[in-house]
GULUM-109990 format. One record per residue (C-alpha): residue number from 0; x, z, y. Coordinates in steps of 0.2 Angstrom, whole numbers, plus 5000, padded with zeros to 4 digits. Last residue first. Layout:
REM GULUM-109990
<miti seq="NUM" xx="X" zz="Z" yy="Y"/>
...
This chain:
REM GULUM-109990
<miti seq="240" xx="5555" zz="4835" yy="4981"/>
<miti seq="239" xx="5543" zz="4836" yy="4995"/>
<miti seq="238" xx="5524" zz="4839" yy="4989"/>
<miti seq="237" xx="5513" zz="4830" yy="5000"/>
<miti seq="236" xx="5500" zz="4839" yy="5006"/>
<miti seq="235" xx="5483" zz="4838" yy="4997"/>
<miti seq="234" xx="5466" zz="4831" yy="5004"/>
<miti seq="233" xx="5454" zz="4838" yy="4997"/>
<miti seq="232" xx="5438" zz="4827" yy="4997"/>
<miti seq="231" xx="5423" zz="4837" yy="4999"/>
<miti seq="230" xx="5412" zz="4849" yy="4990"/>
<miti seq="229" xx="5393" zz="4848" yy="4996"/>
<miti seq="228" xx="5390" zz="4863" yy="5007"/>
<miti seq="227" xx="5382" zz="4878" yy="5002"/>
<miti seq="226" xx="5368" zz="4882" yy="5011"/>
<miti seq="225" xx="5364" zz="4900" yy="5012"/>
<miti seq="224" xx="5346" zz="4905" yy="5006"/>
<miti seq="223" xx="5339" zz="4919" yy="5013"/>
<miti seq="222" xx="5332" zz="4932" yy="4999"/>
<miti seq="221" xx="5314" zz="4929" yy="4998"/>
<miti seq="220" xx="5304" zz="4942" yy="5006"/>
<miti seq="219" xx="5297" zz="4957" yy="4995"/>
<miti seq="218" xx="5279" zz="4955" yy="4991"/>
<miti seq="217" xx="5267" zz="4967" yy="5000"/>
<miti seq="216" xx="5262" zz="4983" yy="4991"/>
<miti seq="215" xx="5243" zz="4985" yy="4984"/>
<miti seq="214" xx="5235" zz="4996" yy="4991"/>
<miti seq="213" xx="5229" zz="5011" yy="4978"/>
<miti seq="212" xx="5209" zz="5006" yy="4977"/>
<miti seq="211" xx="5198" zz="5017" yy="4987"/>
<miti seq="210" xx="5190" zz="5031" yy="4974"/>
<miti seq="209" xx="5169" zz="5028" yy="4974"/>
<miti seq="208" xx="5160" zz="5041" yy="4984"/>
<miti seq="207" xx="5151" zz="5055" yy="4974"/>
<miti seq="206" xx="5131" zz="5049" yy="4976"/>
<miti seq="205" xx="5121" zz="5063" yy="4984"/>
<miti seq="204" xx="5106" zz="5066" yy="4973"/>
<miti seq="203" xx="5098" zz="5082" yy="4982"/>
<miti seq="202" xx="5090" zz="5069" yy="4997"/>
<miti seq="201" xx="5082" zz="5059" yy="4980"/>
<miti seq="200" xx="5077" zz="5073" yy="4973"/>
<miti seq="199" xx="5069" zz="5079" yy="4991"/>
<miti seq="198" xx="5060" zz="5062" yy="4995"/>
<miti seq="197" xx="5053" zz="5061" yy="4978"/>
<miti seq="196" xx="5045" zz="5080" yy="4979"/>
<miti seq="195" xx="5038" zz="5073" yy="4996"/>
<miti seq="194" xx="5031" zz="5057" yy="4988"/>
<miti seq="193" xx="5023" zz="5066" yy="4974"/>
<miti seq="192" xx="5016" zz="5079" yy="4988"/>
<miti seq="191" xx="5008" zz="5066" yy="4997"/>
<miti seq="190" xx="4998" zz="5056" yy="4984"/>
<miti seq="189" xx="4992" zz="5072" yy="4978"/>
<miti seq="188" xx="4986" zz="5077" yy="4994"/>
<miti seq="187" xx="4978" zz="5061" yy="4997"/>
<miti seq="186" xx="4971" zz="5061" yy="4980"/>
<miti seq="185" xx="4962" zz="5079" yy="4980"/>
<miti seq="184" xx="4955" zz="5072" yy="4998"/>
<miti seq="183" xx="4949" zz="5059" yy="4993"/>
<miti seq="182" xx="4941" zz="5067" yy="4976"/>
<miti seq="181" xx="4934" zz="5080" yy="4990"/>
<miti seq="180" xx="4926" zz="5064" yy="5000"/>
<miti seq="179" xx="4919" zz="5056" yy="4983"/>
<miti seq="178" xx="4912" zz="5072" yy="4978"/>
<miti seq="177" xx="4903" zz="5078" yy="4995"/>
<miti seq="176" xx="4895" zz="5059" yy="4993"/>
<miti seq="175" xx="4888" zz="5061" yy="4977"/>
<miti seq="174" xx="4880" zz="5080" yy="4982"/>
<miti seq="173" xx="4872" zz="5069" yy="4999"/>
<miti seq="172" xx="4866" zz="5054" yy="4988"/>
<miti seq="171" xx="4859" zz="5064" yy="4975"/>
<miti seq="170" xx="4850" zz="5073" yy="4989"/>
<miti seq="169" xx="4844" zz="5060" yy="4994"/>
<miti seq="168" xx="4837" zz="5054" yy="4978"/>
<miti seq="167" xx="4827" zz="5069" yy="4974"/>
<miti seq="166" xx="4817" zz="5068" yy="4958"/>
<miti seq="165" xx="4835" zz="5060" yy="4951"/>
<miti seq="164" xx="4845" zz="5075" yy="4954"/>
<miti seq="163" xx="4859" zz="5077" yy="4939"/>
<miti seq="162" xx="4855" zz="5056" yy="4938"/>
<miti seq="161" xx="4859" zz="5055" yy="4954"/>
<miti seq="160" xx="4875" zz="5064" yy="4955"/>
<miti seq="159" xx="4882" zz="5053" yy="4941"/>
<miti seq="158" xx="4877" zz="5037" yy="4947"/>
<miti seq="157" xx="4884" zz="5038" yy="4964"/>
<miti seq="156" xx="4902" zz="5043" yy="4958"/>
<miti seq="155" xx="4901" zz="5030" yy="4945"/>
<miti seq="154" xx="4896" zz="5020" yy="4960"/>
<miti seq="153" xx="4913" zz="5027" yy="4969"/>
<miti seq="152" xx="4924" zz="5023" yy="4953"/>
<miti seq="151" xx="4919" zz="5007" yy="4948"/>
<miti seq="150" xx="4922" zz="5000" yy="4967"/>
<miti seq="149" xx="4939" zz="5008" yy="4968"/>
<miti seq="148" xx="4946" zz="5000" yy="4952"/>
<miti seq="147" xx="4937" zz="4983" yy="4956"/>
<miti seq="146" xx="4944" zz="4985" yy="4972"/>
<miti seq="145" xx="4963" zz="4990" yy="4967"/>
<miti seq="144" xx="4964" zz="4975" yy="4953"/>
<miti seq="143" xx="4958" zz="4962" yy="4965"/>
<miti seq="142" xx="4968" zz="4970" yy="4980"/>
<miti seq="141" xx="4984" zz="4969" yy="4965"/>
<miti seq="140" xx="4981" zz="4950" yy="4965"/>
<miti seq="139" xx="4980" zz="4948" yy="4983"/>
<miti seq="138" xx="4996" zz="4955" yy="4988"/>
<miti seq="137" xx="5009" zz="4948" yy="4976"/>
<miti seq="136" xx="5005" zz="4927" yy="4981"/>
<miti seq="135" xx="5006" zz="4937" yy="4998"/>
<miti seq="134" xx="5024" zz="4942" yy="4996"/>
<miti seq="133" xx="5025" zz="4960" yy="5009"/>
<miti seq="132" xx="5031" zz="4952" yy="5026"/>
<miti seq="131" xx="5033" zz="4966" yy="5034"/>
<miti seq="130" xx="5017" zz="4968" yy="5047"/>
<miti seq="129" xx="5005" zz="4961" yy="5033"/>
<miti seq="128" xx="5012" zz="4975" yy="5022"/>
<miti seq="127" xx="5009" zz="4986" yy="5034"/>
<miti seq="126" xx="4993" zz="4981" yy="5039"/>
<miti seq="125" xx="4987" zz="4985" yy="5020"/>
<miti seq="124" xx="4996" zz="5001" yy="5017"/>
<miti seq="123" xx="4990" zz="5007" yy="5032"/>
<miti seq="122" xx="4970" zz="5001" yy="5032"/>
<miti seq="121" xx="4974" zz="5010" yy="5013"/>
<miti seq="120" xx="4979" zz="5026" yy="5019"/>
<miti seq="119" xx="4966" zz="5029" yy="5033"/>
<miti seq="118" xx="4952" zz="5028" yy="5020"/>
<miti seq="117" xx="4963" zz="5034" yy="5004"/>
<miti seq="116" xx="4956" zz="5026" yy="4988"/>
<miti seq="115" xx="4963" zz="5010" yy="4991"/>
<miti seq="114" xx="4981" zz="5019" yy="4995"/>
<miti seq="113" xx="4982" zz="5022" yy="4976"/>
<miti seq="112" xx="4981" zz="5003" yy="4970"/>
<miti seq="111" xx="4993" zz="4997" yy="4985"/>
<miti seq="110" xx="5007" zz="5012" yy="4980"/>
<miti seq="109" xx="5006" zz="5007" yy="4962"/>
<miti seq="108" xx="5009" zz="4989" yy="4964"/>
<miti seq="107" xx="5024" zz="4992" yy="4980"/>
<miti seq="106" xx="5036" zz="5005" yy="4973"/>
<miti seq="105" xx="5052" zz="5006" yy="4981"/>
<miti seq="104" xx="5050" zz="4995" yy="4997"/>
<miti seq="103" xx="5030" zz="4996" yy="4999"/>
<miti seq="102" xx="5032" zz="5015" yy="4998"/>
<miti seq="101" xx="5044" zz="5016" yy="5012"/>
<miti seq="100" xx="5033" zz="5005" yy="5023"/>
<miti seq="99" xx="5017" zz="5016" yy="5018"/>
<miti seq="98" xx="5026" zz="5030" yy="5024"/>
<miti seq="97" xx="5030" zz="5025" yy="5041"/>
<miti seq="96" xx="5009" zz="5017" yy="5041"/>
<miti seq="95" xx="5004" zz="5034" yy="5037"/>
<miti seq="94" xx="5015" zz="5044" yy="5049"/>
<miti seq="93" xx="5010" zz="5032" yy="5062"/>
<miti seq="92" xx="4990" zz="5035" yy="5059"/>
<miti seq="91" xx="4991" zz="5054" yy="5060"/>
<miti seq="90" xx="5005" zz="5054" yy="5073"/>
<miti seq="89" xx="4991" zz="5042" yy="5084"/>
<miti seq="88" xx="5002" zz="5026" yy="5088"/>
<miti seq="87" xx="4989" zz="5013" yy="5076"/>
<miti seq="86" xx="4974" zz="5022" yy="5086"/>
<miti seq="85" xx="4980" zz="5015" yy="5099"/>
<miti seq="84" xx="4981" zz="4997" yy="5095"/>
<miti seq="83" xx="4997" zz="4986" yy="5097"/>
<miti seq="82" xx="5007" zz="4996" yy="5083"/>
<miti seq="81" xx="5006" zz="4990" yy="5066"/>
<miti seq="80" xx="5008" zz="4971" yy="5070"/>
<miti seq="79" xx="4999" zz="4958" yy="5079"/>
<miti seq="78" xx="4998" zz="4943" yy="5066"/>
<miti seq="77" xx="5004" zz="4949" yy="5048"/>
<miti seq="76" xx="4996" zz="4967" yy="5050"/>
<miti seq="75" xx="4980" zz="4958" yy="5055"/>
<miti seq="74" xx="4982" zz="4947" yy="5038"/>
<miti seq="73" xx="4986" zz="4962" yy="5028"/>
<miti seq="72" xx="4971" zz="4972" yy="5036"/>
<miti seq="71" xx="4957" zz="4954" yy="5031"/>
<miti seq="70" xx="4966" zz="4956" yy="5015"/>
<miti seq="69" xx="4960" zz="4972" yy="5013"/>
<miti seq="68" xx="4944" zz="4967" yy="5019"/>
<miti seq="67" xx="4940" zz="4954" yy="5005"/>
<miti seq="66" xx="4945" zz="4967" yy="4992"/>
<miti seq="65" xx="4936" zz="4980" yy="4997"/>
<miti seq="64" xx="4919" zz="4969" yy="4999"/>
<miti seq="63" xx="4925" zz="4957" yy="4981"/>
<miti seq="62" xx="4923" zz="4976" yy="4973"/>
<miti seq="61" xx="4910" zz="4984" yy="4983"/>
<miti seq="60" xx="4896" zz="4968" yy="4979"/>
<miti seq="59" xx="4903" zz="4968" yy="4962"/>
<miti seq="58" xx="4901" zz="4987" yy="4960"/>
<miti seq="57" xx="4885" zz="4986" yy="4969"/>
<miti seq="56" xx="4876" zz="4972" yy="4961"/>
<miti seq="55" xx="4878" zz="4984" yy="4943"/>
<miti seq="54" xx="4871" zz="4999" yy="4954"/>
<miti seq="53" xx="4855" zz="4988" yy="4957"/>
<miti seq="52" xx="4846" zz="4993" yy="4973"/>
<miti seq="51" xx="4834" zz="4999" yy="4966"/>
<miti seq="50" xx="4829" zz="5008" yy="4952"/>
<miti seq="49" xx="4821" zz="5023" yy="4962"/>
<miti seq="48" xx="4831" zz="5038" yy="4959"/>
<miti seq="47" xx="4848" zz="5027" yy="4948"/>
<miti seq="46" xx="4846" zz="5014" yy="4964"/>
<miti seq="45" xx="4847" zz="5029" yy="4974"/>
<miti seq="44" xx="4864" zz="5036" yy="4968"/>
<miti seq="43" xx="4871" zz="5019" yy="4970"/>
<miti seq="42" xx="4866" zz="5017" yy="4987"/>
<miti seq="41" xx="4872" zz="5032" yy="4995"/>
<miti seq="40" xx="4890" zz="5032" yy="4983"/>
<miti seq="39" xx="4893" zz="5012" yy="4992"/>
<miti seq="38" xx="4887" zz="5018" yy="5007"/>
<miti seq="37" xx="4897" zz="5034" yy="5009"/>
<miti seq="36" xx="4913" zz="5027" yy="4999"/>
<miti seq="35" xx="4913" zz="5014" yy="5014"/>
<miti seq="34" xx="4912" zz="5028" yy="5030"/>
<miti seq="33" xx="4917" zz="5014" yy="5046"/>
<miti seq="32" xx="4931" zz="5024" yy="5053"/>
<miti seq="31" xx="4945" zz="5015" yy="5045"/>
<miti seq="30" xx="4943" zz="4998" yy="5053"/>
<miti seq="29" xx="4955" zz="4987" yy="5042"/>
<miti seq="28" xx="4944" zz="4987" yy="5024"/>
<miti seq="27" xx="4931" zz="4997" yy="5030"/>
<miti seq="26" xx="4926" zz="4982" yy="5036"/>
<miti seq="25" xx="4920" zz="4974" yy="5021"/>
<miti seq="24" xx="4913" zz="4989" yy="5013"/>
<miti seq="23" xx="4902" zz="4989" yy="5028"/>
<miti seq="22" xx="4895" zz="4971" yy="5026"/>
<miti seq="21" xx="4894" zz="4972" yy="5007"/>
<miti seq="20" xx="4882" zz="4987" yy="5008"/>
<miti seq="19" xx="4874" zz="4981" yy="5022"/>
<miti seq="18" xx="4870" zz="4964" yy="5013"/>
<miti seq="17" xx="4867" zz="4974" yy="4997"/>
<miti seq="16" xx="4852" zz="4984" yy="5005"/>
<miti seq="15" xx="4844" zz="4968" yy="5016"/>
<miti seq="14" xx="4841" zz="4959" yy="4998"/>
<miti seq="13" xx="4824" zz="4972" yy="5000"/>
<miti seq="12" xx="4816" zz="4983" yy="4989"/>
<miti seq="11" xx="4828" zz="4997" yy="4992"/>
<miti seq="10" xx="4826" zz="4998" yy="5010"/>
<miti seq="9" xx="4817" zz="5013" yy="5016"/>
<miti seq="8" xx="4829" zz="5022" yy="5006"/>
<miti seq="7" xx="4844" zz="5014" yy="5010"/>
<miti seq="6" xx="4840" zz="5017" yy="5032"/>
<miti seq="5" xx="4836" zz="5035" yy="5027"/>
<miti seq="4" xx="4853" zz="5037" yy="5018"/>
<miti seq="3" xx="4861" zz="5028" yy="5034"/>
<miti seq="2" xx="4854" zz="5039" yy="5044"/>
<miti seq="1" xx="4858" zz="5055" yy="5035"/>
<miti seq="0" xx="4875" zz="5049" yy="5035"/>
């Protein structure tokens, strides 16, 4: 972080800043390691210090960033799956993607706008609903919404702590990056305990099974019908006198 703060510094006055900026954003978007509030909070709290780069260009930049790499994830999830690499099989990641397909059945807008501010939550999210076949013509529009969200939100985040520091624009950049992480955090555990207390009501809820219908007797057969013959002639005997 300290690297990346230094590299920001030295390169405010230079388009090179919103290039990084967008480029990791980007790929935080289905590699989860790559530390996208950091850079987006880093250069937002120096742009307040120095007046460069622009915070405005950095919530654009952030915005179509996270929204282009989540549907890079969706597309990935589409065309390999959620369980070909080996970080995908790690109980961390695999509990995440297991939740993320029982969200995406029950609640799928409100999951996809939360999970963007979860690092490993979103890449889930976002692969999973690739993986399952979530509507695309749905997917996109709510990665517009969950960007710009997310984007506002992590350069507020910048602003605000280097505006309380703005003599020292690293450490502006550190105490704005300590309070994006510990809001992650705060909203992953959240996140979690909502979906567990939702997991118990609905366990608690047992549905009383419906009465079988009485069976309906079978029809009585016909009676057989015994042919009556047609009446013949009758012959009488002769009567004698």
């Amino acid at each position: 972080m300290e690297q990346i703060s230094d590299f920001l510094l030295t390169a405010v006055s230079s388009p090179w800043a919103y290039l990084v900026v967008f480029a990791i954003v980007v790929i935080d978007g289905f590699f989860p390691p790559v530390p996208s509030e950091s850079i987006v909070v880093v250069a937002a709290a120096i742009g307040v210090s120095t007046g460069s780069p622009n915070p405005v260009v950095i919530v654009l930049l952030a915005a179509v960033g996270a929204a282009v790499g989540d549907n890079v994830a969706y597309w990935i999830g589409r065309r390999i799956g959620t369980t070909r690499f080996r970080w995908m099989r790690r109980p961390r990641a695999a509990g995440a993607i297991g939740r993320a397909g029982r969200g995406l059945a029950v609640r799928p807008a409100s999951l996809l706008l939360v999970a963007r501010y979860i690092p490993i939550g979103r890449v889930a999210v976002n692969m999973t609903a690739g993986a399952t076949r979530f509507p695309y013509r749905r997917f996109w529009p709510l990665t517009l919404l969950a960007g710009a969200s997310w984007a506002v939100y992590s350069t507020v985040i910048g602003v605000v702590a280097g505006h309380w520091v703005k003599d020292q624009p690293l450490l502006g950049a550190a105490i704005g990056v300590v309070i994006a992480l510990t809001l992650g955090v705060v909203i992953d555990r959240v996140t979690a305990a909502v979906t567990r207390r939702r997991r118990a009501a609905t366990a608690e809820v047992v549905p009383e099974p419906e009465p079988e219908p009485a069976p309906v007797p079978a029809p009585a057969p016909a009676p057989a019908t015994v042919p009556v013959p047609a009446p013949e002639a009758v012959e009488h005997a002769p009567v004698w006198l």
